[in-house]
C-alpha atoms as one frame of an Amber mdcrd trajectory, in Angstrom:
protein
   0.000   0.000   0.000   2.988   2.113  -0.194   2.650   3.528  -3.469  -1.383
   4.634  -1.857  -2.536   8.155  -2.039  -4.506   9.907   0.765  -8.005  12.360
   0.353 -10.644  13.448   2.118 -12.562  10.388   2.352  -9.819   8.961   3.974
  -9.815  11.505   6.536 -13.598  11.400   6.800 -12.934   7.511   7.834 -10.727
   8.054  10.179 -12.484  10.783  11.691 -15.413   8.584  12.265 -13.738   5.987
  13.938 -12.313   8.431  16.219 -15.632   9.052  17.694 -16.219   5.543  17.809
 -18.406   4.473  14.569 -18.384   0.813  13.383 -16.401   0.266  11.028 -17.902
  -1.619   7.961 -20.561   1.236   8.534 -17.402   3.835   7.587 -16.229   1.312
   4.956 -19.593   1.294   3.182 -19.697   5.219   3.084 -16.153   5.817   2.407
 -14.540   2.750   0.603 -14.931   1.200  -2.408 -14.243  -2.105  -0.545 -17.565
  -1.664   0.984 -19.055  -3.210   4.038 -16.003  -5.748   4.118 -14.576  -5.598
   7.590 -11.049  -7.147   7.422 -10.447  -4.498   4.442 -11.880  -1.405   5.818
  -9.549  -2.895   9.179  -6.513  -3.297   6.425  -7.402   0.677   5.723  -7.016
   1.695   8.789  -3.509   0.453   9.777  -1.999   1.829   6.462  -3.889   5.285
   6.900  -2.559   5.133  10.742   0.641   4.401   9.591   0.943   7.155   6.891
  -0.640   9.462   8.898   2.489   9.009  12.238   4.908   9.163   8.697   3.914
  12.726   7.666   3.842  13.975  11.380   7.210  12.458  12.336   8.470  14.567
   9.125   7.059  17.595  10.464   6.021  17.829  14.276   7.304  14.893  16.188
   4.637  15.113  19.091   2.046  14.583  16.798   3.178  11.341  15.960   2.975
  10.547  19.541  -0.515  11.563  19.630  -1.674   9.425  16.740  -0.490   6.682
  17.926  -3.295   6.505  20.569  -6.557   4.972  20.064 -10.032   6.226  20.686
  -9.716   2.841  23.052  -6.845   4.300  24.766  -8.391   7.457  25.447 -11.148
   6.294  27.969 -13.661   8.700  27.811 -15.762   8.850  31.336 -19.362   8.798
  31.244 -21.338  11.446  33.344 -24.639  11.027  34.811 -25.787  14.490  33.727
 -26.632  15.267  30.313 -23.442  17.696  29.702 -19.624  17.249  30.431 -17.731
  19.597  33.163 -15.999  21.147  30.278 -19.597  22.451  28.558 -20.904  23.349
  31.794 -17.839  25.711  32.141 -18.283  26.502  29.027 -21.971  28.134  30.043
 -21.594  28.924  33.576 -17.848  30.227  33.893 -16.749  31.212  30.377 -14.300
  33.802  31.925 -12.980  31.225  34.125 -13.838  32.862  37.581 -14.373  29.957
  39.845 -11.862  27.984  40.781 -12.127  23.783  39.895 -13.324  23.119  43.161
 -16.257  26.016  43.563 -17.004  25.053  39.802 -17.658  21.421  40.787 -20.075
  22.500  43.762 -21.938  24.781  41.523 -22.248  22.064  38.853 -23.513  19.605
  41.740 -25.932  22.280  42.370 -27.375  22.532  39.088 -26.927  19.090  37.904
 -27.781  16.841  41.027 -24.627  14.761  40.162 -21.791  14.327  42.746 -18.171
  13.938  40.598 -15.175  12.658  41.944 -12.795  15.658  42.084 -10.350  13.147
  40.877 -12.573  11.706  37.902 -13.300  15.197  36.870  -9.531  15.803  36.404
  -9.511  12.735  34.095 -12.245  12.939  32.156 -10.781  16.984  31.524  -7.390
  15.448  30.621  -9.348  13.255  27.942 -10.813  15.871  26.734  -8.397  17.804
  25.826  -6.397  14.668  24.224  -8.921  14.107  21.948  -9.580  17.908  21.201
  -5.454  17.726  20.329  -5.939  14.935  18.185  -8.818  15.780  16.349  -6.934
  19.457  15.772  -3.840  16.914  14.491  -5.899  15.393  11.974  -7.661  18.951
  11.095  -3.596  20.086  10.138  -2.783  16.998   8.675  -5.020  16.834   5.868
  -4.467  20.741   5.041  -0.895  18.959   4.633  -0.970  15.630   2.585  -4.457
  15.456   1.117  -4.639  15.260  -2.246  -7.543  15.127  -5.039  -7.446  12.043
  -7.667  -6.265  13.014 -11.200  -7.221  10.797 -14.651  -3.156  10.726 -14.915
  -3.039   9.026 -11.531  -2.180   5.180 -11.521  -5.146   3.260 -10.025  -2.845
   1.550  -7.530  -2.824   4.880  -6.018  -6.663   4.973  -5.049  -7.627   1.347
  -4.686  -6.561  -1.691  -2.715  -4.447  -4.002  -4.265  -7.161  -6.205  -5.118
  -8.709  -4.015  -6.785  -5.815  -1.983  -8.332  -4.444  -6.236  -9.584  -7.684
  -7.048 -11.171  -7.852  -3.280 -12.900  -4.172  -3.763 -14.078  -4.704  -7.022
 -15.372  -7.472  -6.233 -17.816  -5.339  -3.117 -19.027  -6.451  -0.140 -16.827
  -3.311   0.759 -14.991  -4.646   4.244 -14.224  -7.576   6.277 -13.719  -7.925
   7.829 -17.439  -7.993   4.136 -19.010 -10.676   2.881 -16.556 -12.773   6.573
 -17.215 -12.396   6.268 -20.642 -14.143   2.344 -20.628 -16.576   3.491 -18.386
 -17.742   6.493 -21.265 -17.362   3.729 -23.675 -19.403   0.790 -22.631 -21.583
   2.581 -20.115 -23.084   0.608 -16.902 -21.330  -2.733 -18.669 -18.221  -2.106
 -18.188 -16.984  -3.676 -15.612 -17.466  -6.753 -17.714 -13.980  -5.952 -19.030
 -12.275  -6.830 -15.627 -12.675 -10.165 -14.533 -13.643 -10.634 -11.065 -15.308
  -6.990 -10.621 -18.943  -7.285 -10.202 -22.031  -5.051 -10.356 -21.482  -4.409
  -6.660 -17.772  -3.306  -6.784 -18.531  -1.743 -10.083 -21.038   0.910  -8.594
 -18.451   1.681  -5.952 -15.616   2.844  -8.167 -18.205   4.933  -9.900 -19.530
   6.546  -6.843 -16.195   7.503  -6.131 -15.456   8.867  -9.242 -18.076  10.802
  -8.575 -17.140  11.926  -5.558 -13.866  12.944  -6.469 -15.280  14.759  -9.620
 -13.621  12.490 -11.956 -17.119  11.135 -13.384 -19.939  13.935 -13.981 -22.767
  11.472 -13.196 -22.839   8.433 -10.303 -24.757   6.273 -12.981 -23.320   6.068
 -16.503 -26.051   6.418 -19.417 -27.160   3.741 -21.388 -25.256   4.068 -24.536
 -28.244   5.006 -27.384 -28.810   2.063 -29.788 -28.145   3.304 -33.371 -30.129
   2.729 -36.468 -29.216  -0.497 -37.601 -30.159   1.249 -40.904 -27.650   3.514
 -40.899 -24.945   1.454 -39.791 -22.011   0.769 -42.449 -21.502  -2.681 -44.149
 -18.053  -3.955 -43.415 -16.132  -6.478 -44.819 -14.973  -7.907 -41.530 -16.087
  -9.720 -38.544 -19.315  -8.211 -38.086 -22.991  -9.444 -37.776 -24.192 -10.737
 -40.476 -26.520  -8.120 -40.835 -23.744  -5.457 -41.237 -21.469  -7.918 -43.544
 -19.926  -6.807 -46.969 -18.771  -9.301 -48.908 -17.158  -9.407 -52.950 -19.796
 -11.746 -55.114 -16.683 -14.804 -54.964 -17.278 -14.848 -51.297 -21.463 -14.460
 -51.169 -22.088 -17.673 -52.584 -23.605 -17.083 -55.612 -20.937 -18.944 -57.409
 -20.361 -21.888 -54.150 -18.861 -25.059 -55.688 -21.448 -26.892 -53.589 -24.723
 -24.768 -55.162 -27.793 -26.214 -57.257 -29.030 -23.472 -59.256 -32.331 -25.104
 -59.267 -33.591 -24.346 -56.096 -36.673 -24.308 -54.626 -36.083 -20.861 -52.326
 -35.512 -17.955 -53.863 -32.340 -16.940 -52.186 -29.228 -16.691 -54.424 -26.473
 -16.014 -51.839 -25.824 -17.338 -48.972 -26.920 -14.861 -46.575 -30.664 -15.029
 -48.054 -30.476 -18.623 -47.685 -29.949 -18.742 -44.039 -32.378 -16.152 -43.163
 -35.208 -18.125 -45.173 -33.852 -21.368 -43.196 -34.309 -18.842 -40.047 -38.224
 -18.038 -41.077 -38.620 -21.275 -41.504 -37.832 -22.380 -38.141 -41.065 -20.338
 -36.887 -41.710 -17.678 -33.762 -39.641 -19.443 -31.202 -37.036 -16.831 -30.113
 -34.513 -18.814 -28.286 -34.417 -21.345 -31.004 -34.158 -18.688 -33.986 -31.031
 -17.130 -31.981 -29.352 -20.025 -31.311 -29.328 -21.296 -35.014 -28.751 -17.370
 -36.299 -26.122 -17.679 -33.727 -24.389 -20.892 -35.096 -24.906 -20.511 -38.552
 -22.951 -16.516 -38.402 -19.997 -18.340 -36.799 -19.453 -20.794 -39.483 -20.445
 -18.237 -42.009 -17.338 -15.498 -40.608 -15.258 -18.481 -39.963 -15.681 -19.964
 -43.850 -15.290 -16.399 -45.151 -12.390 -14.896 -43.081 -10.586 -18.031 -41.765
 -10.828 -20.327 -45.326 -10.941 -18.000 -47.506 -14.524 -19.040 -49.048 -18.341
 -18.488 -49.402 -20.358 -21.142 -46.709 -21.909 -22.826 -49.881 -18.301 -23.569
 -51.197 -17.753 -25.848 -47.687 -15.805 -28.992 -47.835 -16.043 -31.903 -45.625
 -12.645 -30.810 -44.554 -13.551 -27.696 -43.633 -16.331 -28.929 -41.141 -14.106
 -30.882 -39.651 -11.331 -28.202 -39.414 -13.863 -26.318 -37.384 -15.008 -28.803
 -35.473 -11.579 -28.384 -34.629 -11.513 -24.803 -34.189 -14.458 -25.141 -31.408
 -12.467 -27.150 -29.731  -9.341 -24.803 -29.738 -11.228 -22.022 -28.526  -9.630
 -22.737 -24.947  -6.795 -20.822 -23.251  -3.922 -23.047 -23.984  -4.816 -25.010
 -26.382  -2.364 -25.380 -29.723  -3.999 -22.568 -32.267  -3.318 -22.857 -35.352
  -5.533 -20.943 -37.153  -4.918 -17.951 -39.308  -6.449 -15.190 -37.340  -5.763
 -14.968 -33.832  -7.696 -15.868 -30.829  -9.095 -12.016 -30.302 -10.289 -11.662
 -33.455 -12.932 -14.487 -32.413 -13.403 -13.983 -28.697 -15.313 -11.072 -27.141
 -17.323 -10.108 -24.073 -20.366 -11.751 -23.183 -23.562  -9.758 -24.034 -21.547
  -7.467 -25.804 -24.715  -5.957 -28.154 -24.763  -6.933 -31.846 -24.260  -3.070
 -33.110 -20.996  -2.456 -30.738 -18.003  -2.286 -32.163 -16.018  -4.661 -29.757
 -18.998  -7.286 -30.662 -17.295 -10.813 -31.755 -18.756 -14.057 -32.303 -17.595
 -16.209 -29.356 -17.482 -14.756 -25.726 -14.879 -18.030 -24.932 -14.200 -21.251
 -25.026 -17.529 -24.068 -25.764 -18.044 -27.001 -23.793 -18.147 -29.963 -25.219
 -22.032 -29.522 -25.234 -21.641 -26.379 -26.479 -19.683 -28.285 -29.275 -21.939
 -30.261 -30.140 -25.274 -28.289 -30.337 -23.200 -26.158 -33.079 -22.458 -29.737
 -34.604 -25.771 -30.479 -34.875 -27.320 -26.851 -35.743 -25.169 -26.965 -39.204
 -25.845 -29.966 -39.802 -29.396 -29.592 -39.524 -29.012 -26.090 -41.845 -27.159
 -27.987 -44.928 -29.567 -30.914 -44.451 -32.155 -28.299 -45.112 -30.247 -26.244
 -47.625 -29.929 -29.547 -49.560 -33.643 -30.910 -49.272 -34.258 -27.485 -50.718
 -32.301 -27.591 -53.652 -29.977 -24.698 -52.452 -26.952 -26.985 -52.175 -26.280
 -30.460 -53.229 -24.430 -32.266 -50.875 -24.322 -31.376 -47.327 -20.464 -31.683
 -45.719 -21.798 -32.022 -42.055 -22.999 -35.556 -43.211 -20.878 -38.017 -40.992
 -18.524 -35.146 -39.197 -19.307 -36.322 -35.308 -18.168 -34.101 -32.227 -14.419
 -34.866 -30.192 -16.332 -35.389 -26.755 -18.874 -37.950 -26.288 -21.351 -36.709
 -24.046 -23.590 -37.527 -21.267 -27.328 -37.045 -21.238 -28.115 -33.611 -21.480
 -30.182 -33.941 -18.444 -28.427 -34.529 -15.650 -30.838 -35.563 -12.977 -27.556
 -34.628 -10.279 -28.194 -31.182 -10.916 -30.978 -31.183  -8.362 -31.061 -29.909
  -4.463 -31.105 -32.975  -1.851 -33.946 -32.242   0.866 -31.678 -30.620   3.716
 -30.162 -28.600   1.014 -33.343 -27.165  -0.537 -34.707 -26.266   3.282 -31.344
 -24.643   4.199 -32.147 -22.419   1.096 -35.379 -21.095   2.197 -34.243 -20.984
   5.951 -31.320 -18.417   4.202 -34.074 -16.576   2.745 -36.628 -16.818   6.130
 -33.134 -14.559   7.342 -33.965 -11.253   4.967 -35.477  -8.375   6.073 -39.560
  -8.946   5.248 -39.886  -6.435   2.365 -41.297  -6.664  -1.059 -38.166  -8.450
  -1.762 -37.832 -11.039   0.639 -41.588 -11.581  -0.242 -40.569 -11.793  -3.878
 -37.427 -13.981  -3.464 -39.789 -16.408  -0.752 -42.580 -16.567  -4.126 -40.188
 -17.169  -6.799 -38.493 -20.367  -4.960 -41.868 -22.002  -3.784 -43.294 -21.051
  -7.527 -40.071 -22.742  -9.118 -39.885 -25.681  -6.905 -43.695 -26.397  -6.801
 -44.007 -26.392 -10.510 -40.941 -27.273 -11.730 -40.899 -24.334 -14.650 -38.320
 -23.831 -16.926 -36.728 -20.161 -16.619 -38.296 -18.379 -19.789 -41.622 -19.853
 -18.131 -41.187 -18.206 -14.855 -40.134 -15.206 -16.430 -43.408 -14.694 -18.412
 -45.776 -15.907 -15.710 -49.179 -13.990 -15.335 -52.466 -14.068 -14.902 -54.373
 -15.178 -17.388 -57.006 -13.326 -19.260 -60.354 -13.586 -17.934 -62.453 -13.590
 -21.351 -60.988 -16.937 -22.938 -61.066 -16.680 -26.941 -61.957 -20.220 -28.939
 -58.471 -21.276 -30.731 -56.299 -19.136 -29.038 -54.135 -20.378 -26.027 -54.337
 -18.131 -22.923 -51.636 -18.476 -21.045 -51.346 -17.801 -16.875 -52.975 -18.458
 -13.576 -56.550 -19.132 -13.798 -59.315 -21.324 -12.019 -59.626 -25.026 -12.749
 -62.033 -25.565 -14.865 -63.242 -28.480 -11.886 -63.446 -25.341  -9.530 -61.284
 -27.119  -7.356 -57.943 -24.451  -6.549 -55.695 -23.100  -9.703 -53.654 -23.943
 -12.478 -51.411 -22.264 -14.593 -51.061 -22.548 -18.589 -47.855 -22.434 -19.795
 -46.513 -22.465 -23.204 -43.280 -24.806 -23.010 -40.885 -25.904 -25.798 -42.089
 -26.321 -29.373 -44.872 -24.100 -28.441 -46.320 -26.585 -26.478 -49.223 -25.275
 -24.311 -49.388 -27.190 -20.880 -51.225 -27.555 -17.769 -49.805 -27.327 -14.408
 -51.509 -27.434 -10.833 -50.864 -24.993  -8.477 -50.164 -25.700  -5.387 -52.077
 -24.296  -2.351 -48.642 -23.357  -1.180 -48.164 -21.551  -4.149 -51.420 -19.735
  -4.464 -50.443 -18.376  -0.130 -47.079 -17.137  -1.496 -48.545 -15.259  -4.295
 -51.334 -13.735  -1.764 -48.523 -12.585   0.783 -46.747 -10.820  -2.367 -49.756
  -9.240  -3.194 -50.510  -8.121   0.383 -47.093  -6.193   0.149 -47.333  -4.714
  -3.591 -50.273  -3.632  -3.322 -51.789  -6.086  -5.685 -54.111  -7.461  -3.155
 -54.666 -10.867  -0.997 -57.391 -12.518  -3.369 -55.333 -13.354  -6.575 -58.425
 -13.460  -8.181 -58.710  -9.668  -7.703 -55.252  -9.043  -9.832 -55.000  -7.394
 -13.012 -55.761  -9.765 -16.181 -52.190  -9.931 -18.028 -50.281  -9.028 -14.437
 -46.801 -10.514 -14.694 -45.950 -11.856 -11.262 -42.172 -11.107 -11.019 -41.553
  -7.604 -10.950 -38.513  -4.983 -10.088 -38.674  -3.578  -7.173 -40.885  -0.887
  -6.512 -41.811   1.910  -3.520 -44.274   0.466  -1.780 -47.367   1.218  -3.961
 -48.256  -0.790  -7.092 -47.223   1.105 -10.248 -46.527  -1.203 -13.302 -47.953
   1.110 -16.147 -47.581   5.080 -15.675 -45.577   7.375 -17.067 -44.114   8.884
 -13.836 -40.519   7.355 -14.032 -40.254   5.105 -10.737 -41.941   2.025 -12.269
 -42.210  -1.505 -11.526 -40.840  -3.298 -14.815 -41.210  -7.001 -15.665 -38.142
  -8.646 -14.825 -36.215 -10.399 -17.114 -34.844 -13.854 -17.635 -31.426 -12.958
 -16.575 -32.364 -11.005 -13.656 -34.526 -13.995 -11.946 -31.597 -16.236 -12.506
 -29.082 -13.791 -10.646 -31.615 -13.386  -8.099 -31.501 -17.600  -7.791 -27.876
 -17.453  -8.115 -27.461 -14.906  -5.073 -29.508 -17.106  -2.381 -28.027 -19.969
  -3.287 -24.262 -18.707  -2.789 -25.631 -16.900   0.278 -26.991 -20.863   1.218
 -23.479 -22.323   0.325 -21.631 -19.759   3.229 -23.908 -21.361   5.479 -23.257
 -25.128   4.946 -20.856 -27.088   6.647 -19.549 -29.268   4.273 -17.280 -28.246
   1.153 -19.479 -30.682  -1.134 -22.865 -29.067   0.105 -21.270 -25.628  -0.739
 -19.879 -26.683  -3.884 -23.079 -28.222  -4.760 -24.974 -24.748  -3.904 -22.617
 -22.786  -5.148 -23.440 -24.796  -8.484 -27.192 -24.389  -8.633 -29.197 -22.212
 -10.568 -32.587 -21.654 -11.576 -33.029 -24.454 -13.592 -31.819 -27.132 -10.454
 -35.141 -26.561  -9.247 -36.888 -27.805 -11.985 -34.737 -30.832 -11.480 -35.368
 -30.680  -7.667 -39.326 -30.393  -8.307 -38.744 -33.629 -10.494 -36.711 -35.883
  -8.089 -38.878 -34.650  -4.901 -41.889 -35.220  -6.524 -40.901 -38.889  -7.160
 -39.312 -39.633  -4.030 -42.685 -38.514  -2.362 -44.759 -41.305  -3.941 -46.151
 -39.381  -7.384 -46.642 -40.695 -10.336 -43.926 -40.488 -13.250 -46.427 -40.022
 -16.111 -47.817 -37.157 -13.654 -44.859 -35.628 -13.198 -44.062 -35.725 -16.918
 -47.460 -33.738 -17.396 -46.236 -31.138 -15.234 -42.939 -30.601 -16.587 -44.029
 -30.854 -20.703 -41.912 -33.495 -21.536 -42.551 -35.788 -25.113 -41.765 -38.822
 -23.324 -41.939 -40.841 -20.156 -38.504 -42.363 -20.628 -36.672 -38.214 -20.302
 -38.805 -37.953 -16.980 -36.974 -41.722 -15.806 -33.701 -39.857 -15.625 -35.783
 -38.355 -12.300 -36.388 -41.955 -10.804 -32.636 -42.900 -10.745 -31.269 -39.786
  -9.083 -31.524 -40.994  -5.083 -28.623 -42.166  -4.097 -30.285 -42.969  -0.741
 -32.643 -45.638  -2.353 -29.917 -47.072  -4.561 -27.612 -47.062  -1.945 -30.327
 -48.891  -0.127 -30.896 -51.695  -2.583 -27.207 -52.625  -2.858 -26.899 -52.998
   0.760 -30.049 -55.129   0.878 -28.256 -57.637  -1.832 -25.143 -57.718  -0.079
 -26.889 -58.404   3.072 -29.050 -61.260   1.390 -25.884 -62.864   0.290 -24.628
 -62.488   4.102 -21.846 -60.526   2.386 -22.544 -57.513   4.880
């Protein structure tokens, strides 16, 4: 910390915990490591330390006095409501009575006998601490200093900080200013291992020390994909230039028969996109896949998509596979032409195609994806051979559901014990709803996240999705449109239905759930108290989205995994996410007796024989059974 400047805020921290304020409480207001006690402690000793420095170079006896502690300094408590000193301060400003006569008179007044002696003491401490607050006063006239952009950031933050700032190429505080203009509240995406959290810290303090006009960056305004340039690099698709040898119009692999109307390859893969229908995950996974072998055909071979060799799908096959840190590359372009950030938006101009290395999963979904498009391309008449034909992945895999991936009993009700813990706001209310909803119905995330209540006026041949009465009168269910479109059926518990009354009863939405707004999304941002979700006042309630549901999973369950004491429950925790509780819902549900083909009802899948994964995933029953054999064969 040697190389650490000192400002105000610094003072302002040690100031308060001269008067005796908690410390993560000064730590929160005046560091950027927050609430974190051993670092605000860490603070503390260096600012101590630097502080006895600069006196020793300048008045001596202040070092002596900084030395002391608020601890060593025992300030005496009086019975009356002011100290001897004030009282003076009132009664005797001129100093007329002597210590004695001014002790009787403040007897007198105050009904408070004081030992001559303690009222010598508590004086003495009085005017220590007066002297050392006056020491502090001088010394930050002295070595205070405000933060510069030409400062390093090793100067301002703790080494944690400053190492993880350094390492992603901000070594001082212009560099890290400048990203923060440029990528706006997403930028500490760009520094590995700085959150959200740590993220809005250094930008309150650049605020505070006038480095950053605003404590909130702005959202950087979405251009006009329309009047964007076409490049002839590796952009979108949408934004790609290419020469007509490298479109496809003249692909060694083309029928110029075909049945679509497209005539490069571009306007082939968006009809195969059309084709694929309404289903917005799906479409963006196969644009997704599709672009990457498109850019990678064009930029790293040389050639249109429709000119593809069975060679070249196997090449990048390879190249998927090489994607890793450390792997042997061997490709023409390097690894940062390929690899971005994640999220990074499609119109930015640090947008690339991968955000890191694929797992073998990962792998082989794109496998399969490009196969499926030349299969297509072919049965169309577009192309007429497809290359994918026979190329298999490097990995094989396991079944993609993994029936592990699910909270054992004690686990689950340490997670809602973690959240019985909260404060009981709206969001405790809404964290307590969203894990009973997700573990009583065994949604997928995208389900949760569009969860509402169902229209009341039903229209013949359309599907009306949300919570509404059984049609048998007896509680509620909840329509859901799954995978493939698929429009489902799910109970809802009574559990359920008392979770989503409490929320209500907070909101402002009401206790009878019947009483809600048709078309009411259930998970909502936070809001003030009062039930706002359309006006045009500013502080609305928004729905929230996919991504922020899962981080609000994520959070309880690491908070859950500090509180276990075994390193495999915490790992296991630590692990979960949003979709575990499907799995959870699935295994439970079992192991309490129900029926698989019910359970498969519930969770929308095409075949009993996915929802058997479920019946094999207690370990305590299997464990069980082999115990019972070896005891059979007296082998026990």
């Amino acid at each position: 910390m040697s190389n650490r400047k000192i400002n105000s805020a610094h003072f302002a921290f040690y100031r308060g915990w001269l008067e005796g304020l908690d410390l993560a409480d000064l730590g929160e207001r005046y560091l950027i490591s927050g609430r974190e006690l051993p670092a605000a402690k860490q603070t503390l000793r260096w600012l101590q330390d630097e502080l006895i420095a600069s006196a020793r170079r300048s008045r001596p006896p202040m070092a002596r006095l900084l030395k002391l502690s608020p601890s060593q300094i025992t300030h005496l408590e009086h019975s009356s409501t002011i100290s001897l000193d004030e009282f003076q301060a009132t009664a005797d400003p001129d100093g007329f009575y002597s210590e004695s006569e001014l002790i009787e008179l403040f007897e007198e007044q105050h009904g408070s006998a004081i030992d001559p002696a303690t009222a010598r003491k508590a004086r003495r401490n009085d005017r220590l601490l007066k002297r050392l607050r006056d020491a502090v006063n001088w010394l930050e006239g002295w070595v205070a200093v405000d933060p510069v952009p030409a400062d390093p950031v090793n100067a301002w933050f703790d080494e944690a900080i400053s190492d993880r700032l350094e390492g992603a190429g901000f070594g001082d505080l212009a560099s890290l200013l400048a990203c923060m203009k440029k990528h706006g509240p997403l930028w500490h995406r760009r520094v590995p291992k700085v959150g959200p959290v740590a993220a809005q810290r250094i930008q309150r303090w650049m605020k505070e020390n006038k480095l950053m006009p605003t404590a909130t960056l702005p959202v950087i305004a979405k251009p006009n994909p329309r009047l964007m340039p076409l490049e002839a690099d590796i952009v979108p698709m949408e934004r790609l230039m290419l020469p007509n040898d490298l479109t496809g119009i003249f692909g060694t692999n083309r029928v110029f028969s075909n049945k679509i109307e497209a005539h490069d390859d571009f306007a082939a893969i968006q009809t195969w996109l059309r084709s694929v229908g309404s289903k917005v995950h799906t479409v963006r996974s196969y644009q997704g896949q599709a672009e990457r072998f498109l850019l990678w055909m064009v930029f790293e071979r040389g050639k249109p998509l429709s000119s593809a060799t069975v060679e070249d799908c196997i090449s990048y096959r390879d190249f998927l596979d090489s994607l890793e840190d450390g792997k042997l590359w061997f490709w023409n372009l390097p690894r940062e032409r390929w690899i971005g950030f994640r999220s990074t938006p499609r119109w930015r101009e640090d947008w690339k195609p991968f955000s890191g290395a694929l797992a073998p999963t990962s792998q082989k979904q794109a496998i399969t994806i490009l196969t499926t498009l030349f299969e297509w391309l072919v049965r169309q008449r577009y192309l007429e051979s497809n290359p994918w034909d026979g190329v298999s992945c490097n990995y094989s895999l396991q079944p993609k559901i993994r029936a592990d991936h699910s909270l054992t009993m004690p686990q689950w009700q340490l997670v809602m014990a973690t959240a019985e813990r909260m404060a009981h706001g709206e969001k405790f209310f809404r964290l307590r709803l969203a894990l009973i909803f997700a573990y009583g119905l065994g949604l997928r995330l995208t389900e949760i996240s569009k969860a509402q209540i169902a229209f009341h006026k039903e229209q013949p041949g359309k599907p009306n999705p949300g919570i509404k009465r059984a049609f048998d009168g007896n509680g509620w269910d909840i329509d859901v449109i799954g995978k493939g479109n698929k429009l489902r059926t799910v109970p809802i518990p009574n559990a359920v239905m008392a979770a989503l009354s409490d929320y209500g009863d907070v909101v402002g939405l009401g206790h009878d759930v019947g009483d809600w707004p048709e078309g009411q999304r259930l998970f909502m941002t936070l809001g003030d108290g009062s039930w706002r979700a359309k006006k045009d006042d500013g502080a609305l309630r928004q729905p929230m989205s996919e991504s922020q549901i899962y981080r609000m999973f994520k959070a309880i369950f690491k908070i859950a995994a500090s509180r276990v004491d075994t390193a495999a429950d915490a790992g296991h925790l630590v692990q979960a996410s949003t979709h575990w509780l499907r799995h959870t819902h699935a295994t439970h549900a079992l192991e309490a007796g129900a029926e698989i083909g019910e359970v498969q009802e519930n969770l929308g899948h095409s075949s009993v024989a996915i929802t058997a994964i479920y019946t094999h995933a207690s370990r305590k029953k299997r464990k069980s059974a082999v115990e019972k054999l070896m005891a059979f064969a007296e082998l026990s």
